[in-house]
N, C-alpha and C positions, 0 to 999 in steps of 0.2 A: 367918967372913964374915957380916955383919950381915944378917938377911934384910930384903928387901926387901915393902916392902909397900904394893897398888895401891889407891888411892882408888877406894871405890865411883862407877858413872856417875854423872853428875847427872842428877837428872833433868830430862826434859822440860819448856823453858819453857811458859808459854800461848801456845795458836795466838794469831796476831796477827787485832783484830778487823777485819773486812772492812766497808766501809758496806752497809747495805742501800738503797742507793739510786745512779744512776749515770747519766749524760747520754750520751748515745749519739746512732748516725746509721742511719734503717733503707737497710739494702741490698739486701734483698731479701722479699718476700711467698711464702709455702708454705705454702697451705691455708688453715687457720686460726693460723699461725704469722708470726712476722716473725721477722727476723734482724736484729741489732742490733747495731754497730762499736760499742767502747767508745771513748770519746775518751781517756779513759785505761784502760790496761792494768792489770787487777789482777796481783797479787803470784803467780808464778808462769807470768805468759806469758796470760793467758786476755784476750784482745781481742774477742771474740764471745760475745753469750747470744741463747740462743732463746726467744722472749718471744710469751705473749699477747697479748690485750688488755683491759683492763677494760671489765667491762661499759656503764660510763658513758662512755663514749667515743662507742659509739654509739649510746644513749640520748638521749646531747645530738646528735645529727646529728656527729660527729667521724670524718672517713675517715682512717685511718692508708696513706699513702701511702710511694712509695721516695722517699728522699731528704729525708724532713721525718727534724729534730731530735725526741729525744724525752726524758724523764725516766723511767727503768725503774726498780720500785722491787720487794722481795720478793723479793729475789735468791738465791739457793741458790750460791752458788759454785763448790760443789762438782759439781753436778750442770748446770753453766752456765748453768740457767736464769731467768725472771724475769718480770716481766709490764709493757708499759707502759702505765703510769697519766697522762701529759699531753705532749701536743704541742704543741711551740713555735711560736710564730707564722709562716709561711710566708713566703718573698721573692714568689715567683713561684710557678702552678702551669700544669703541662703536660696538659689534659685528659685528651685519649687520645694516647699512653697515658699514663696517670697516674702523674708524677715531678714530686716537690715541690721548691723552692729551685733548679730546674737555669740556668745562666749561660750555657747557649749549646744550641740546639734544632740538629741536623743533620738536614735531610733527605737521604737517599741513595735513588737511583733510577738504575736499569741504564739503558747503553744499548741491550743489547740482551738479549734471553734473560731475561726479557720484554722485548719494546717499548717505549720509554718512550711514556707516555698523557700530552698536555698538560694535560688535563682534569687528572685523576687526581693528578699533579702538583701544580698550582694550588690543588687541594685540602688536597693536604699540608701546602705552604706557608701557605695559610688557618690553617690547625688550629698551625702555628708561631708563626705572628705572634699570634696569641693569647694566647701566653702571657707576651709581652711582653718577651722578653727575644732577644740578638740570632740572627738566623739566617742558617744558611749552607746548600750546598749540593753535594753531591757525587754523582759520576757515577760509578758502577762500570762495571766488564768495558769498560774502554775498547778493551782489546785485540781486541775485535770487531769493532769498526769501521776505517774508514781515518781517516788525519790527518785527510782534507778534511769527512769526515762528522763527525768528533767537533768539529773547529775549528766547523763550522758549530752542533752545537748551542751550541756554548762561546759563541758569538759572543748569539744568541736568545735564552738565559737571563742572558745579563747584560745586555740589555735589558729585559728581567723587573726588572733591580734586585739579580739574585742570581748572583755573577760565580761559576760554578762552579768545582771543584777535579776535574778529571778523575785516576782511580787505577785501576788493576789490582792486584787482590790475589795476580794469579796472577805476572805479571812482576814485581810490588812498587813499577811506576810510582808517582809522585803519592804516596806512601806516608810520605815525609820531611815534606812541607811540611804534610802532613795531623795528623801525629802534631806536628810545633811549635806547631801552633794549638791543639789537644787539650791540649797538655803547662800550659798555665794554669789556674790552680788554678779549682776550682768542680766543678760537675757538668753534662757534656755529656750530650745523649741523641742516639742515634743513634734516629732512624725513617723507617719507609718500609714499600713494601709486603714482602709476601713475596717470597722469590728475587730481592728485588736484592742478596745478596751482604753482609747486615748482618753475618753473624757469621761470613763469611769475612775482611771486614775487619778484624772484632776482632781473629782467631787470629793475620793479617799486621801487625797492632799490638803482640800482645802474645800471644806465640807458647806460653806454658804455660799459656794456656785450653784450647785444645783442646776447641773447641764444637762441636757438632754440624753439618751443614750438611745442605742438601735440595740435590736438583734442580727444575728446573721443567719442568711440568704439558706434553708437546710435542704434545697439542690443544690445550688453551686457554691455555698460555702463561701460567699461572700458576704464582706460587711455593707450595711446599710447607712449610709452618707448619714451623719445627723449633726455635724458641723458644718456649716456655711460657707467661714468667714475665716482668718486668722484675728485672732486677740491676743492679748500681753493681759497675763492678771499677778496681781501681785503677791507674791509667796510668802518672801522676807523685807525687811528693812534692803534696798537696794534691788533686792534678787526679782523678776521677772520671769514668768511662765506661759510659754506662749501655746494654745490650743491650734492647730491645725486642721482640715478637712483631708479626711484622708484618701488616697487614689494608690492606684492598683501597678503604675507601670513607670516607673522613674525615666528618666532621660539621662542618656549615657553623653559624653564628652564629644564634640565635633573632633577633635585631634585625636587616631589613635594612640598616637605616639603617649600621648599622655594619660592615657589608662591605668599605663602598669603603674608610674606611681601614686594612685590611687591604692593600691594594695598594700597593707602591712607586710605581706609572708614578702612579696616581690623587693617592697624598701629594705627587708633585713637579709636577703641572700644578696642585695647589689653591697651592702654595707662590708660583706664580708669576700665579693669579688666582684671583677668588671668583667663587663661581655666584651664579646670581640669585636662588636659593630655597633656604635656611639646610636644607631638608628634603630637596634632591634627590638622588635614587637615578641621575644619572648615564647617563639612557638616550639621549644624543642630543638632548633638549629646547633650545627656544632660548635660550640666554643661560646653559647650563652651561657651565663651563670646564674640561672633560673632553675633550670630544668623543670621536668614534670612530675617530682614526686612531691608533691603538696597538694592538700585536701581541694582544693577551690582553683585550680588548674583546668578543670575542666570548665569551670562556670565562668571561667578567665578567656578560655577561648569561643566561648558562646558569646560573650560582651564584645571581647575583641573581631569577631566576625562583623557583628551585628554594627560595630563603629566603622568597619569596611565598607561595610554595602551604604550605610547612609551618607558615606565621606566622597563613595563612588556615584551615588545618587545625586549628591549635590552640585559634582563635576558638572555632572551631564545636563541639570536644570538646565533651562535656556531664561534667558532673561527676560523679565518680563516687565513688557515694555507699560510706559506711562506712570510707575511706579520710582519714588525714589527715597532713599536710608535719610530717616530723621531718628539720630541716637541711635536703639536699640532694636529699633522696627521700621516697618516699611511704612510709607503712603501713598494714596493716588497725587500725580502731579495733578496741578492746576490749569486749565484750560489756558495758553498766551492769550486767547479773545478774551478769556473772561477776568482777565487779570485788571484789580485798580490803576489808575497811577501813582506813583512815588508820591505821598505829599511831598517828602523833603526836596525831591527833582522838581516838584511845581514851585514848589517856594524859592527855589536855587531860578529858577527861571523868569520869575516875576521880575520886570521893570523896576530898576530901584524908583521911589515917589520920587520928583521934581522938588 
């Protein structure tokens, strides 16, 4: 019998070369870190690197925010990590809390367990319309109340402009019609204050989170922080849902001027006449076409005071010295003595060689 004889292994071809460079989407902020969705998936499954950032990002004034596109380059593939080196131009940005490119702003606010605060409220929706993109409204733990109290605030806020969506995460009410508007591609951000039930909503969205949750504060009727961070999790094919930390006191508009159009009631009485004064702040004066019979008039001129005194506050700042504007904030100048020299002035200085 003829023997048989086995061809040695072959050997191993070349690893295949991976790019060092990679367009991503950040999802979440950790520390001094970002997390970064690959738009493509490298060759064996790896969809995520955890990434720096370079230095000149914030040199030039560049905040790397959730939800802005990025270019990550210096990739280790192995080790999934990377660093990103340019941020894409932004559509939209959400100031607080800071989510770049998002398509739809949600404020969510309990009915009860906290109180809902009109004020506080009003505010929220301020700090939405801001960012220019469209906004909605939802009302948690409807379950607390009765039909007649919830229909009534139902009825208020959609004279506001903003027809709410009433939901219980605990019975799962309102939870279908909530999740079809969500399910459109983009990125939603949910916010609001603490303890209205933001990341009990997520879990009754999208049940393999399994987020954390608080209760609220039963003296002061506040919520207990139990998100950190801002995340982007994924809803639908496309669609993005972003969780929030929530906080208690929005920040109003440096321009008063620009207040009132922040307001639906105030955009649809200018729609249908002009004030007398191309500059009016809408206090009642003769010949605005505002006037003061509208629900949120008063809570118009609580905000609009309150952009006075800090518009008047900022006047009077004195400036302070040793400090100077890179991009969107301030820093300490550098010492003249303790500054390097120019390499490129040394180089430009050097003796040509003989």
């Amino acid at each position: 019998m003829a023997a048989e004889f086995l061809a040695p292994p072959s050997a191993p071809g070349p690893a295949p070369d991976l790019p060092s460079q990679a367009m991503g989407l950040v999802v979440a902020l950790e520390a001094n870190f970002c997390r970064v969705q690959l738009e493509q998936p490298a060759p064996g499954g790896l969809d995520q690197l955890l990434c720096v950032r370079r230095t000149r990002l914030a040199k030039t004034g560049q905040q790397i925010c959730v939800g802005d596109r990025v270019r990550v380059e210096g990739i280790d593939w192995a080790a999934a990590r990377g660093a990103v080196a340019e941020l894409v131009p932004r559509s939209s940005l959400l100031e607080r809390p800071a989510v770049a490119n998002c398509s739809r702003v949600v404020v969510v606010m309990a009915l009860a367990q906290p109180e809902p605060d009109p004020l506080q409220l009003t505010r929220f929706l301020l700090t939405a319309e801001r960012s220019g993109v469209a906004v909605e409204l939802v009302l948690t733990k409807a379950d607390l109340l009765s039909i007649d109290q919830a229909e009534q605030w139902r009825v208020r806020l959609s004279g506001w402009g903003y027809p709410p969506l009433l939901v219980s995460s605990l019975l799962g009410e309102g939870l279908e019609p909530l999740r079809q508007r969500l399910q459109t591609p983009g990125i939603a951000v949910l916010c609001g204050p603490s303890g209205v039930g933001k990341s009990s909503l997520l879990n009754a969205l999208i049940p393999d989170l399994a987020l954390r949750v608080g209760s609220v504060s039963g003296r002061l009727q506040r919520g207990r922080h139990t998100t950190r961070h801002v995340e982007l999790f994924p809803l639908a094919p496309g669609a993005l849902l972003a969780d929030t930390p929530g906080f208690n006191r929005p920040d109003l508009p440096d321009d008063p001027v620009a207040l009132a159009g922040l307001f639906p009631e105030i955009r649809q009485r200018l729609e249908r006449g002009v004030c007398r004064f191309k500059n009016c702040l809408h206090r009642g004066d003769p010949g605005c076409a505002i006037g003061v019979d509208w629900d949120r008039y008063s809570l118009y001129r609580q905000c609009l005071d309150a952009c006075l005194e800090q518009a008047a506050a900022a006047r009077e700042r004195p400036a302070e010295p040793g400090l100077k504007q890179r991009g969107s904030r301030r820093e300490p100048r550098l010492d003249q003595r303790l500054r390097q020299p120019s390499r490129k002035r040394l180089r430009q200085g050097d003796p040509e060689p003989e």
